[in-house]
Every structure is written in structure tokens, then in C-alpha cells.
C-alpha positions as a Markdown table, in Angstrom:
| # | Residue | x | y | z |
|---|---|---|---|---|
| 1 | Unk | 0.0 | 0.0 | 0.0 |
| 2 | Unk | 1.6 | 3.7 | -1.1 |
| 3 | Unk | 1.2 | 6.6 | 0.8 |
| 4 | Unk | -1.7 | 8.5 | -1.2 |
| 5 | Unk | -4.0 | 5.3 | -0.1 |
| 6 | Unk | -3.1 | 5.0 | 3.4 |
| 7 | Unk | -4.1 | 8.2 | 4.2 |
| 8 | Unk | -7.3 | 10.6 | 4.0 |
| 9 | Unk | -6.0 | 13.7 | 3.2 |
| 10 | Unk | -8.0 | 16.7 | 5.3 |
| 11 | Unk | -8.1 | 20.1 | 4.9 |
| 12 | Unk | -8.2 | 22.4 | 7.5 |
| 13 | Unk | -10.2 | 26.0 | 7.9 |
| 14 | Unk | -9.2 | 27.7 | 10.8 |
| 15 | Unk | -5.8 | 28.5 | 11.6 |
| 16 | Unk | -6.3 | 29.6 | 15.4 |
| 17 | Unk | -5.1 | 27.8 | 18.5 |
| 18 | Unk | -7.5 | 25.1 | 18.1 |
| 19 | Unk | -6.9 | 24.5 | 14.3 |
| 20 | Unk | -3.1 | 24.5 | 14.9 |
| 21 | Unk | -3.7 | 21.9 | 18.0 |
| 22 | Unk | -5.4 | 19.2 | 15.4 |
| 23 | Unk | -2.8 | 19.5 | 13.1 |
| 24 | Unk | -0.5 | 18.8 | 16.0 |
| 25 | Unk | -2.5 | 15.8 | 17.2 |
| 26 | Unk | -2.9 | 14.2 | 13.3 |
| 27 | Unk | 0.7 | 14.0 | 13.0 |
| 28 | Unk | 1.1 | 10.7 | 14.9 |
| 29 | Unk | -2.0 | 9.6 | 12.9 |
| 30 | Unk | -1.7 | 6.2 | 10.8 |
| 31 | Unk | -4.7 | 7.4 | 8.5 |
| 32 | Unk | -5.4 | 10.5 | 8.3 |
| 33 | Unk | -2.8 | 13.8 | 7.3 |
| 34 | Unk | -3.9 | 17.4 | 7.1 |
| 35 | Unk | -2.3 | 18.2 | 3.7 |
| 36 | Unk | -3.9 | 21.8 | 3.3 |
| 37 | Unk | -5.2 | 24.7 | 5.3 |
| 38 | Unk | -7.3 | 28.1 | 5.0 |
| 39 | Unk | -8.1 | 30.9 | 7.3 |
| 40 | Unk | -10.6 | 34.3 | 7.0 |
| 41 | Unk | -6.7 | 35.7 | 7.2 |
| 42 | Unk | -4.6 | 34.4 | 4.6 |
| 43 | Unk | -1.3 | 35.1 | 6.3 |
| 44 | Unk | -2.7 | 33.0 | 9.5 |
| 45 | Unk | -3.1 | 30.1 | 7.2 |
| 46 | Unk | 0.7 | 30.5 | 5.3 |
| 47 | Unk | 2.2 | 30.8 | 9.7 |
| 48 | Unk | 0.4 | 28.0 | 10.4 |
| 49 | Unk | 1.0 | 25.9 | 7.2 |
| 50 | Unk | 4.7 | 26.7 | 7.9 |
| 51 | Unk | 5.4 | 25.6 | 11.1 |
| 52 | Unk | 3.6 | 22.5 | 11.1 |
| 53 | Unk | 4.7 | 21.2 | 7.9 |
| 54 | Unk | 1.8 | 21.6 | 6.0 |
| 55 | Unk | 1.8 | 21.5 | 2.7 |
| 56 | Unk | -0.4 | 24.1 | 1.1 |
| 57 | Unk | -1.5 | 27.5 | 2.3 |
| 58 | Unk | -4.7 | 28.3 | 0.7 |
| 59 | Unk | -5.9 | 31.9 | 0.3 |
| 60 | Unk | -9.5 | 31.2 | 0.9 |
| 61 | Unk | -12.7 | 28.6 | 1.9 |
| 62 | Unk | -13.5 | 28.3 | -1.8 |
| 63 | Unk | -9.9 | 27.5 | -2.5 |
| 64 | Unk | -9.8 | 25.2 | -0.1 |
| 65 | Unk | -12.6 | 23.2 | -1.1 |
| 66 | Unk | -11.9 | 23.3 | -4.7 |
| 67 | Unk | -8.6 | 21.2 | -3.8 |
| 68 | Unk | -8.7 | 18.1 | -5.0 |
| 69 | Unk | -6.5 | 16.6 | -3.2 |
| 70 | Unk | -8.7 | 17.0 | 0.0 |
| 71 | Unk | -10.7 | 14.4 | 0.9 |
| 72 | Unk | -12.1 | 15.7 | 4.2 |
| 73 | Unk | -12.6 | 18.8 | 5.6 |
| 74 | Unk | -11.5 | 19.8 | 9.4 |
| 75 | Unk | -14.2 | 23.3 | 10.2 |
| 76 | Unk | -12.4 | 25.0 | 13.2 |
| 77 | Unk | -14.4 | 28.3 | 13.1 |
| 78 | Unk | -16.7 | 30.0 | 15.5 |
| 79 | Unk | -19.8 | 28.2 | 16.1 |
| 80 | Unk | -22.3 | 30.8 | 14.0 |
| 81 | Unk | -20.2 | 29.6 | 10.7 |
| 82 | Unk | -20.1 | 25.9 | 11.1 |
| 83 | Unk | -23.5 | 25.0 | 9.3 |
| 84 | Unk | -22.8 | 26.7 | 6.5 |
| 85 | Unk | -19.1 | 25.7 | 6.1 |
| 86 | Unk | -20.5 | 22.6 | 6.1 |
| 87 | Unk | -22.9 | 22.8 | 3.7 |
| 88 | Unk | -20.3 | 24.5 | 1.7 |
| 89 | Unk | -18.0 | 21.6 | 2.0 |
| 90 | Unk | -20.7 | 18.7 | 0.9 |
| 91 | Unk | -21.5 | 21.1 | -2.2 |
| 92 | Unk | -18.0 | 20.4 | -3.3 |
| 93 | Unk | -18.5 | 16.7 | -2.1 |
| 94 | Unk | -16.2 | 17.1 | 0.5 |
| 95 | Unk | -16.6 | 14.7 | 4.0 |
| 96 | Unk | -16.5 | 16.9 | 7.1 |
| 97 | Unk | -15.4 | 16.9 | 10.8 |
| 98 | Unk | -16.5 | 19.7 | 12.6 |
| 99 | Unk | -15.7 | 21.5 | 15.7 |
| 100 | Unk | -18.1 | 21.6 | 18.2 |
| 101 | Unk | -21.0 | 22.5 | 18.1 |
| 102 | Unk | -22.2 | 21.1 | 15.3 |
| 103 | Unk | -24.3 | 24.5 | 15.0 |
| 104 | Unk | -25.9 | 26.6 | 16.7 |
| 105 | Unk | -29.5 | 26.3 | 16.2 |
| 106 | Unk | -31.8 | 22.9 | 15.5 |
| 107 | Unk | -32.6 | 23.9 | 11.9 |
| 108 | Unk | -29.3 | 24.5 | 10.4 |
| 109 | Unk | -28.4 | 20.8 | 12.6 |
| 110 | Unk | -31.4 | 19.3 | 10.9 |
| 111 | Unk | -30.8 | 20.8 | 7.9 |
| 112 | Unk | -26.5 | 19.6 | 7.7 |
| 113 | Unk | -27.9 | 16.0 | 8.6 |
| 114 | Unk | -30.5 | 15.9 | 5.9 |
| 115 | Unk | -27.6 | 16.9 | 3.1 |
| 116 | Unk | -25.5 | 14.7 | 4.4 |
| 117 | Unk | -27.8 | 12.1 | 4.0 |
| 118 | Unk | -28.9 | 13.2 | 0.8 |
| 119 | Unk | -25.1 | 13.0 | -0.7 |
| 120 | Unk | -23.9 | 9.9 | 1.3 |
| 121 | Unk | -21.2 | 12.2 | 2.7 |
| 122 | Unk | -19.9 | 11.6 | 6.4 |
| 123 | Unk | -20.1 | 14.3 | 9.1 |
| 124 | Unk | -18.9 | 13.7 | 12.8 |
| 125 | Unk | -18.1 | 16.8 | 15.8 |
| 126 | Unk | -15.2 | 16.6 | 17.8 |
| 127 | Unk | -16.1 | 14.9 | 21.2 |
| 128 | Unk | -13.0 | 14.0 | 22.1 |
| 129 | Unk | -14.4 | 13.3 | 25.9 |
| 130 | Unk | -16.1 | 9.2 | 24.4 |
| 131 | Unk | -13.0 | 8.6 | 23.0 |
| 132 | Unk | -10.9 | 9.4 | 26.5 |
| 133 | Unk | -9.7 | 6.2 | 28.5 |
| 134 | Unk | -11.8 | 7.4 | 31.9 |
| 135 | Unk | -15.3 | 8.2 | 30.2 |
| 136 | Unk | -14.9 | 4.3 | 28.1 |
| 137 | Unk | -14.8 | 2.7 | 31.3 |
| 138 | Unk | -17.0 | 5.3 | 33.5 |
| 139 | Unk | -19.8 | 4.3 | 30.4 |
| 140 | Unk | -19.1 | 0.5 | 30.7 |
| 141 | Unk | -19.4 | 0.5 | 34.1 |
| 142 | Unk | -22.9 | 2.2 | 34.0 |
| 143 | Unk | -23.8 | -0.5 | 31.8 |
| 144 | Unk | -22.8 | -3.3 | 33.2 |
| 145 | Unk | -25.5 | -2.6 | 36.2 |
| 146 | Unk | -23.0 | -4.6 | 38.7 |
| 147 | Unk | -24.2 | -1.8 | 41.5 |
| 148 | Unk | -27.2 | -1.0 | 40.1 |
| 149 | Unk | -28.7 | 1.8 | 38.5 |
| 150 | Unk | -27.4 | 5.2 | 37.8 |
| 151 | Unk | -28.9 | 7.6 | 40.1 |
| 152 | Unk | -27.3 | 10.9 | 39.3 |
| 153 | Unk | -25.0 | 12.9 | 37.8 |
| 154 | Unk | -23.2 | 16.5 | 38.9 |
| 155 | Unk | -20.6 | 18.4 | 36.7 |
| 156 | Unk | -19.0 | 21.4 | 38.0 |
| 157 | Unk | -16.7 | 23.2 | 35.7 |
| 158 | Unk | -15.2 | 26.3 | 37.1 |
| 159 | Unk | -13.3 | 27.1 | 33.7 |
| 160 | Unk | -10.1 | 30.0 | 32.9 |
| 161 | Unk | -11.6 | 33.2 | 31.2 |
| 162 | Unk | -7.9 | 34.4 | 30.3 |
| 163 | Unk | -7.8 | 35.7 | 26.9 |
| 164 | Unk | -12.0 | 36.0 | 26.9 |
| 165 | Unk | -12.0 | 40.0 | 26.9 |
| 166 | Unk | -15.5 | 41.2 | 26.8 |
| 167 | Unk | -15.5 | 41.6 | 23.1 |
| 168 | Unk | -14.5 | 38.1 | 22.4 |
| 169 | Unk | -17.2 | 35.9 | 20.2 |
| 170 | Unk | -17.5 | 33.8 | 23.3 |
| 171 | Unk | -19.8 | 35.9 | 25.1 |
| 172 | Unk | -21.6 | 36.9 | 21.7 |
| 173 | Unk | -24.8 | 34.4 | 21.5 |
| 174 | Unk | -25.2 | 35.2 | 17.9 |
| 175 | Unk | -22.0 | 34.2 | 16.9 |
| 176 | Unk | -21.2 | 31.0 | 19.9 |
| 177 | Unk | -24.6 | 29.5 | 21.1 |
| 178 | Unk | -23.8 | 30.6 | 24.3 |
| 179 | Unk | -22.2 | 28.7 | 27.2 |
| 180 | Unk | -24.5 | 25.9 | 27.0 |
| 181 | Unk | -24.4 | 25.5 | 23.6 |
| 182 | Unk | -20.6 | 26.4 | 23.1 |
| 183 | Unk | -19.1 | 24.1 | 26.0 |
| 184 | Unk | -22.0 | 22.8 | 27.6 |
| 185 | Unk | -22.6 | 20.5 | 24.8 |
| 186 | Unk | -19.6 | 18.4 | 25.8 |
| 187 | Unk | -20.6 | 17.4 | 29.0 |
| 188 | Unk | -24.4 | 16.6 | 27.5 |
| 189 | Unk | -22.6 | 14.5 | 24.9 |
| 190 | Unk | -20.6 | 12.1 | 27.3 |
| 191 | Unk | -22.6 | 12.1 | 30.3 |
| 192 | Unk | -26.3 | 11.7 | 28.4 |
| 193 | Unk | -24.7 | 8.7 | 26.5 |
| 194 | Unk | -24.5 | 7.2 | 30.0 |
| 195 | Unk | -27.3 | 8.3 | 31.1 |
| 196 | Unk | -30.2 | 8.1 | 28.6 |
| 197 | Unk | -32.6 | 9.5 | 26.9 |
| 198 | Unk | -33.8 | 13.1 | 28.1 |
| 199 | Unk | -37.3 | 14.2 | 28.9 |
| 200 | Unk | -36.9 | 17.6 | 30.8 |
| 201 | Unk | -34.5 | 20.5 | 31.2 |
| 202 | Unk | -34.6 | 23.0 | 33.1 |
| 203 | Unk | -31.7 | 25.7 | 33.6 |
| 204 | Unk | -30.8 | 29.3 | 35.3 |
| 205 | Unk | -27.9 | 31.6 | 33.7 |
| 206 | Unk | -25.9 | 34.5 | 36.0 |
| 207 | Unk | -23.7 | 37.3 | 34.4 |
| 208 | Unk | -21.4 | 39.7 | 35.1 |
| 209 | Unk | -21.5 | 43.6 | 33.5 |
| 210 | Unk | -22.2 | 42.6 | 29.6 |
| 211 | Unk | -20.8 | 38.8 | 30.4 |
| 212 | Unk | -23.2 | 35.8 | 30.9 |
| 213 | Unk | -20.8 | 33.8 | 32.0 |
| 214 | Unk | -22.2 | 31.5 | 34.6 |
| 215 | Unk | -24.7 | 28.8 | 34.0 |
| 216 | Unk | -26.3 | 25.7 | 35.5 |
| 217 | Unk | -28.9 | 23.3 | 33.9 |
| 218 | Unk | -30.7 | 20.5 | 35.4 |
| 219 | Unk | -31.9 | 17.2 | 33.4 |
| 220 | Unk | -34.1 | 14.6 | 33.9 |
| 221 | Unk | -33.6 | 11.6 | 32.6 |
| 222 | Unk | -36.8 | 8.7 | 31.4 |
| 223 | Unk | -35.0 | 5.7 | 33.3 |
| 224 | Unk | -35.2 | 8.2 | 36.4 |
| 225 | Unk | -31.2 | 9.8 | 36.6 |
| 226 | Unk | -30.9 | 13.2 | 37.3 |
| 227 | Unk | -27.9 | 15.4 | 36.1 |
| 228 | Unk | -27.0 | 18.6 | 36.7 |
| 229 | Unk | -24.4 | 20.6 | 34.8 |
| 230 | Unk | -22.6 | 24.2 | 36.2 |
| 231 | Unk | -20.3 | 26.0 | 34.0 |
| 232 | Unk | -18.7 | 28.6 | 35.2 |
| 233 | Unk | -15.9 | 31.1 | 33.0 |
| 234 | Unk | -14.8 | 33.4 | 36.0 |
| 235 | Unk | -11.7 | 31.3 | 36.6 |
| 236 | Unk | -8.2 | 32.1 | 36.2 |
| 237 | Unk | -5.7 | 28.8 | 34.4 |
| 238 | Unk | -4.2 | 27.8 | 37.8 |
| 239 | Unk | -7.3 | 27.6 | 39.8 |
| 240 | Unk | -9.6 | 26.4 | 36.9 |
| 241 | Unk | -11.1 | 22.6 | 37.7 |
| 242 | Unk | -13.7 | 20.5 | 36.7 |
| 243 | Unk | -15.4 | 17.4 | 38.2 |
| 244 | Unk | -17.9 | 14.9 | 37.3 |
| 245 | Unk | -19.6 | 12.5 | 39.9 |
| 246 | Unk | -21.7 | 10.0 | 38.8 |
| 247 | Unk | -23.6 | 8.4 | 41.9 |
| 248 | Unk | -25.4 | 4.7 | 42.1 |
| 249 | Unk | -26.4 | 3.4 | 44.9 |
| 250 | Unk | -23.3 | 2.3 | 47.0 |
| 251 | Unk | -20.7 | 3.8 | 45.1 |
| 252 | Unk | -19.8 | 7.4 | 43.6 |
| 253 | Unk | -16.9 | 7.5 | 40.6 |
| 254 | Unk | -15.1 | 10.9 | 40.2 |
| 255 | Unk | -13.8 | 11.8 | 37.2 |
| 256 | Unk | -11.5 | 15.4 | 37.9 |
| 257 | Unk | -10.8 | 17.0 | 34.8 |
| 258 | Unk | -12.1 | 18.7 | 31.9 |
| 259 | Unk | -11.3 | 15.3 | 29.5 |
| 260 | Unk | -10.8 | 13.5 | 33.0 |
| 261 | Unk | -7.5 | 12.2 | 33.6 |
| 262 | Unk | -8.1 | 10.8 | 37.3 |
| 263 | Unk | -11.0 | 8.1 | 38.4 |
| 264 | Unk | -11.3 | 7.3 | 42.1 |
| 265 | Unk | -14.4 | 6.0 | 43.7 |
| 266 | Unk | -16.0 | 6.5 | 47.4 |
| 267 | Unk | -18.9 | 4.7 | 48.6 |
| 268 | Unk | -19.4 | 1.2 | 50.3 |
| 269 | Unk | -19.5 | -0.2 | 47.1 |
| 270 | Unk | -16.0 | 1.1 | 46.0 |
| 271 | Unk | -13.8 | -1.3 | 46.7 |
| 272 | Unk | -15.6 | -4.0 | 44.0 |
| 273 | Unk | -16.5 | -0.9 | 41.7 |
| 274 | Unk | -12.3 | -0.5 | 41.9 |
| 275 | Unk | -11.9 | -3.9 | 40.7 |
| 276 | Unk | -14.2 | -3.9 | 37.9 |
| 277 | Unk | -13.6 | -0.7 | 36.2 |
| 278 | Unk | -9.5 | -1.9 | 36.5 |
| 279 | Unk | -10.4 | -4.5 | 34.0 |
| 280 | Unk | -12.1 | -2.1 | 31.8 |
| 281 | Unk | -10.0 | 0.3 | 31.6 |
| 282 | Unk | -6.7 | 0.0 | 29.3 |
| 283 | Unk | -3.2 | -0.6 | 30.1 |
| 284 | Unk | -1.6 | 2.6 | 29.7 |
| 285 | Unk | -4.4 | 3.9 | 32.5 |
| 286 | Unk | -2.0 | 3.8 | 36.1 |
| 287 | Unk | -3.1 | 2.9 | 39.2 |
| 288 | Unk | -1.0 | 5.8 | 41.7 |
| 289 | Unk | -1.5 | 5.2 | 45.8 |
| 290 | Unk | -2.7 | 8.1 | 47.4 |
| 291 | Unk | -3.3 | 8.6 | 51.2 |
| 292 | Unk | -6.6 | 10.3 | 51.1 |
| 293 | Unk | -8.3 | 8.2 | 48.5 |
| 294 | Unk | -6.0 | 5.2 | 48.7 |
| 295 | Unk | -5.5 | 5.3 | 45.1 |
| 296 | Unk | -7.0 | 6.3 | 42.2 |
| 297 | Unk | -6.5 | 5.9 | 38.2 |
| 298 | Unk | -4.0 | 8.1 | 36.4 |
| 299 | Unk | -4.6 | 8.3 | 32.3 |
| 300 | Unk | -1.9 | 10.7 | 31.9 |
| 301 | Unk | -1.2 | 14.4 | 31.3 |
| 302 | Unk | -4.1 | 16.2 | 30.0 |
| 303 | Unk | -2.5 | 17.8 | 26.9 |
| 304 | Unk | -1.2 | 14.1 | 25.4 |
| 305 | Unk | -5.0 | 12.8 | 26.5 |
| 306 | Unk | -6.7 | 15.5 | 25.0 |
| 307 | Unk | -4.1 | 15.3 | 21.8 |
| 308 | Unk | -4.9 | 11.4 | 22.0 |
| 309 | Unk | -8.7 | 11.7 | 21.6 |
| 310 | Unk | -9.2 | 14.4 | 19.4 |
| 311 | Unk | -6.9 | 12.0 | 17.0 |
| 312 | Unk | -9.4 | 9.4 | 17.9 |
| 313 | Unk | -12.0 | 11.1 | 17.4 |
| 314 | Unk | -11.1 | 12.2 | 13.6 |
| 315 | Unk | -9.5 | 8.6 | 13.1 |
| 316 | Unk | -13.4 | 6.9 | 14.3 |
| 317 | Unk | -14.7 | 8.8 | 11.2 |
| 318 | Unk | -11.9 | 7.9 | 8.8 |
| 319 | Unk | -13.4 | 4.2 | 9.7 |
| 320 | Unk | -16.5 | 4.7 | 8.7 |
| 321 | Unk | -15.6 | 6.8 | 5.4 |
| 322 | Unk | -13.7 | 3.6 | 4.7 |
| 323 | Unk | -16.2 | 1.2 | 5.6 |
| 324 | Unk | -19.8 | 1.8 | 4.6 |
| 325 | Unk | -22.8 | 0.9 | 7.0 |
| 326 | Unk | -20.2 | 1.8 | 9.6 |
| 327 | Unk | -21.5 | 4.8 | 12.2 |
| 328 | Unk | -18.7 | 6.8 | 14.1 |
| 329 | Unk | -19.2 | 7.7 | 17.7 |
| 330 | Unk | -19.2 | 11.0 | 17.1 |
| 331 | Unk | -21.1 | 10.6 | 13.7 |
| 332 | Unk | -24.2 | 13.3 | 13.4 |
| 333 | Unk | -26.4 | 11.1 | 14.2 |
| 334 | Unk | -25.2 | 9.8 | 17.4 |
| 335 | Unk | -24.1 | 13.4 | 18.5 |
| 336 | Unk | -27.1 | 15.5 | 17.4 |
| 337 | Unk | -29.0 | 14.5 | 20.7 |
| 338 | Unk | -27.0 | 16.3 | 22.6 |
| 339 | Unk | -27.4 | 19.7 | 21.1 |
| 340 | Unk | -30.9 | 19.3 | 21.4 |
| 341 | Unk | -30.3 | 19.0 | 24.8 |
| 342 | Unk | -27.7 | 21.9 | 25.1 |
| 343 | Unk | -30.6 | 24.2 | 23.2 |
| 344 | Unk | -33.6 | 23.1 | 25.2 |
| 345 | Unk | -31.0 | 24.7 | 28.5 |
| 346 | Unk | -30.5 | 27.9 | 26.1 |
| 347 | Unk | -34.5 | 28.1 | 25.9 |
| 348 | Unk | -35.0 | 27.0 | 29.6 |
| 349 | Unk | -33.0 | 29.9 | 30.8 |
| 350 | Unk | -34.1 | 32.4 | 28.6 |
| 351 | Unk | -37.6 | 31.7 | 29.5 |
| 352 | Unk | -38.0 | 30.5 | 32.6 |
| 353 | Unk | -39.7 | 27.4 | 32.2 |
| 354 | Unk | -39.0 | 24.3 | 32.0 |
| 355 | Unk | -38.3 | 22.2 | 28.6 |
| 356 | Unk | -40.2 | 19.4 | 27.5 |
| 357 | Unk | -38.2 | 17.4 | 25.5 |
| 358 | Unk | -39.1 | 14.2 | 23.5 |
| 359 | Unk | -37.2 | 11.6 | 24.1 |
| 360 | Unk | -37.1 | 10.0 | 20.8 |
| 361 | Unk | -35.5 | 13.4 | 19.7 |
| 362 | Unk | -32.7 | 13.0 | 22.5 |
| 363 | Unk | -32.1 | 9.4 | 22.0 |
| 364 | Unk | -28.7 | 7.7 | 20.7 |
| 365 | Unk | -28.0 | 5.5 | 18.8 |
| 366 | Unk | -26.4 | 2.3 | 20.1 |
């Protein structure tokens, strides 16, 4: 096998921090190389092409896409644009992996999964989160009912602001979605697939001058869980954390970290729920002695994880560009529930009821 058929060839728009990270993260990829790149700045796009090797600079989206040596296009743009950067890209028959979220309202998502459909072309969001070593075995766990049922789940995710100045399209709901929609999503993506399908939300928002930069949301689940999700942008990077505890009935597992890289449990159930999840969980995952917890599971630096599962996550929708009848993870329709469930919060807080949501609407896939 030559090189031109081991590898898709992906071509990147966005040439910020994020765009320059994926780059980074394909290089230790076996099937999958970003051969181009574009930016709304042109010289953004030659920098970044030059330090990481890439090959071509291109001078614009259209130019981009009218490559044809790109197989798949990489959208890392501000939420507003990705629906129609993606709609761009299938016009030119182009696959696409797109930055989350997938868009920021239900009619442009709707609307990308219906072309997609329409032109056989594969579309997937980066949720790196399924594809990190703590949330695979977290999920199994759930699933393997050994202490029961799920009862709840809390996230708290007191997050850095540095570099979010107030006019930053963060805080611009027009152009991010808004928190819930923006980051929020995440944490609906990894913790609903554990937890089921959705039936209500409810949610509450806080700000700050101009800034709505603290929110909290509230699901209920149809097998009964409850979840609750605070996000909260008023951090600084050495005091920023985030934790996610799901509770059954005699044992608790916390996950710390936004993609968790330590697991410990507490609970009278936690010395079999140790035992079980260490046989889920993979071999590079350590097991580190500690004196408060007596030990807990170590999946590495957060940079290499994070590096790790974004690669997986591109790599899981190589597979199934490569294999028809297979559906990624983080395919569209296995990640659309969770926007749903990231805009029925938006609409919750905004006006202060509470969201009905069907659950058909919500569910995944297996």
C-alpha cells in the first residue's frame, strides 16, 4: 500500500489555536494527514502551514474546497459559521469533521444532517471526551449494572476566562450558542450517553457587566437519573477545575478533569467498583496510591490525553468513510441528541420554564 492510499487527506479552515492543535494531534496519525489549510486571514493560514509542515497555504474557503487533493474537511471556526461551512463543504463533495457544536441552532443541525444524508457524505463533531480512557470505562461501568442503576450525575466546571476580553465571540450568543451551547454540549454529549434519553431540562444563567458567564442546567432523565451541569468562565488557568460524579447506589466514581484524567471511587460499594472498572479500563491507564483516596486511576497528562482523543476522534470517522454501514461515535447522528439538549437549557433559561423534550428526539444510537 503507497502513501496517497493510506491516508485521507484533510483540509483544515481555521488557523487559530485550536486548528493548529489538530494539526499537531494528526501527525502521529496512521490514516489521516492534514495536507492543506485556510483561514478568513490568509497570512494565518501560510504561519500555520509553515510551522507545522503543512503542505499548502490556501488563500480562501473556496480554495480550499476546490482542492482536489482534499478528501475531508477539518471546520475550526466560531460556532455561527459551522453549518454553513459545512454545507459549503458537501456542495464540493467534501466529508466533514467539525468542531463543536455542530451549530448553533436545531434547523441549520437538521438541515446539515439531511444533506449529508442526501449526498452519502460523512459528518462527525469533535467529542473527544467518548474517546478518553476514563469516560470508556465510566460508560461500561454504568452499563454493566453490577451496583445498580445510575442515580445521578453532577458536573461542575469552574473554567479559565484568560484571553476572553469582553469583546471576544465567546460571550456573543449570535456568533457562539452561548455557554451551553458552546461548551456545555460536551458534558451533554458524554454524560447523556450514560445516562439516557432526556425528557426535561430546566436551567438558570448568572452574568457579570455585559458577560453571561455562569450557567447551570438541570436534566431529567426517562429511566429516572438526574444530572446537573454548572459551567462557570470566571476562573483564572491555575485555579480552573472541573469534576464529574456519577452516583449509584453504594458507590460514587469521580472523574477530575475537563477530559478527565483521574478516576477514584468512594462509597461502600467502591472497593468491588475499583476492581471492575480496572479490568475495563486500558493498560496505559496507572493505578497511583494516594493517602486520602488510597489510590486512584491516572490516564496521563491532560495535553497528550486531550491530543490522543481528538486524533481518535477524527480517526473513528476515517473508519467509517472507509467502511460503509459503519456509524462513528461521534457521527451526526449519534451526536445530534445532545445539542438538542444543550438548546432546550439555552431556551430554559431564557424563558423560565421548564423544557419538555421528546425523548425520541434525545435518543442515541447504540
Amino acid at each position: 500500500m503507497n502513501d496517497n492510499s493510506r491516508f485521507i487527506k484533510a483540509g483544515l479552515y481555521g488557523a487559530g489555536h485550536f486548528g493548529a492543535f489538530v494539526v499537531r494531534s494528526l501527525a502521529q496519525s496512521n490514516c489521516v494527514r492534514v495536507v492543506a489549510v485556510a483561514s478568513r486571514t490568509a497570512e494565518r493560514a501560510a504561519i500555520l502551514a509553515r510551522e507545522e509542515g503543512v503542505r499548502r497555504a490556501h488563500t480562501s474557503y473556496e480554495a480550499l474546497l476546490a482542492d482536489p487533493d482534499v478528501d475531508l474537511v477539518i471546520v475550526a471556526t466560531p460556532p455561527a459559521e459551522h453549518a454553513r461551512q459545512t454545507l459549503a463543504a458537501f456542495a464540493a463533495g467534501k466529508h466533514v469533521f467539525v468542531e463543536k457544536p455542530l451549530a448553533t441552532s436545531l434547523d441549520d443541525a437538521e438541515q446539515v444532517q439531511a444533506e449529508a444524508s442526501s449526498r452519502n457524505l460523512i459528518v462527525a463533531v469533535d467529542y473527544p471526551m467518548i474517546y478518553s480512557p476514563l469516560v470508556e470505562a465510566a460508560a461500561l461501568f454504568s452499563a454493566s449494572r453490577l451496583v445498580g442503576p445510575l442515580l445521578r450525575i453532577s458536573v461542575e466546571n469552574i473554567a479559565s476566562c484568560k484571553g476572553l476580553d469582553d469583546s471576544h465571540w465567546f460571550w456573543n450568543k449570535d456568533l457562539s450558542g452561548g455557554i451551553f451551547v458552546e461548551h456545555g454540549v460536551h458534558f451533554f454529549d458524554w454524560c447523556g450517553r450514560i445516562a439516557g434519553d432526556v425528557q426535561r431540562v430546566v436551567a438558570l444563567t448568572a452574568s457579570r457587566g455585559m458577560r453571561e458567564d455562569r450557567v447551570f442546567a438541570a436534566v431529567g432523565h426517562s429511566n429516572g437519573a438526574v444530572a446537573s451541569y454548572y459551567h462557570a468562565f470566571v476562573a483564572q488557568p491555575e485555579t480552573e477545575r472541573t469534576r464529574a460524579v456519577l452516583s449509584f447506589e453504594g458507590v460514587d466514581l469521580i472523574l477530575d478533569g475537563w477530559i478527565p484524567t483521574r478516576l477514584h471511587m468512594a462509597g461502600s460499594s467502591a472497593a468491588v467498583a475499583t476492581t471492575t472498572i480496572r479490568r475495563m479500563l486500558r493498560r496505559t491507564v496507572e493505578s497511583v496510591p494516594d493517602a486520602t483516596v488510597g489510590f486512584y486511576f491516572d490516564a496521563g497528562p491532560k495535553q497528550a490525553l486531550y491530543a490522543e482523543s481528538v486524533r481518535a476522534a477524527v480517526e473513528d470517522m476515517v473508519h467509517s468513510i472507509r467502511e460503509p454501514g459503519y456509524v462513528a461515535r461521534n457521527d451526526i447522528r449519534r451526536a445530534l441528541p445532545s445539542l438538542r439538549v444543550a438548546i432546550a437549557a439555552r431556551d430554559a433559561a431564557q424563558n423560565g420554564i421548564a423544557v419538555e423534550v421528546d425523548p425520541k428526539k434525545t435518543a442515541v444510537l447504540p
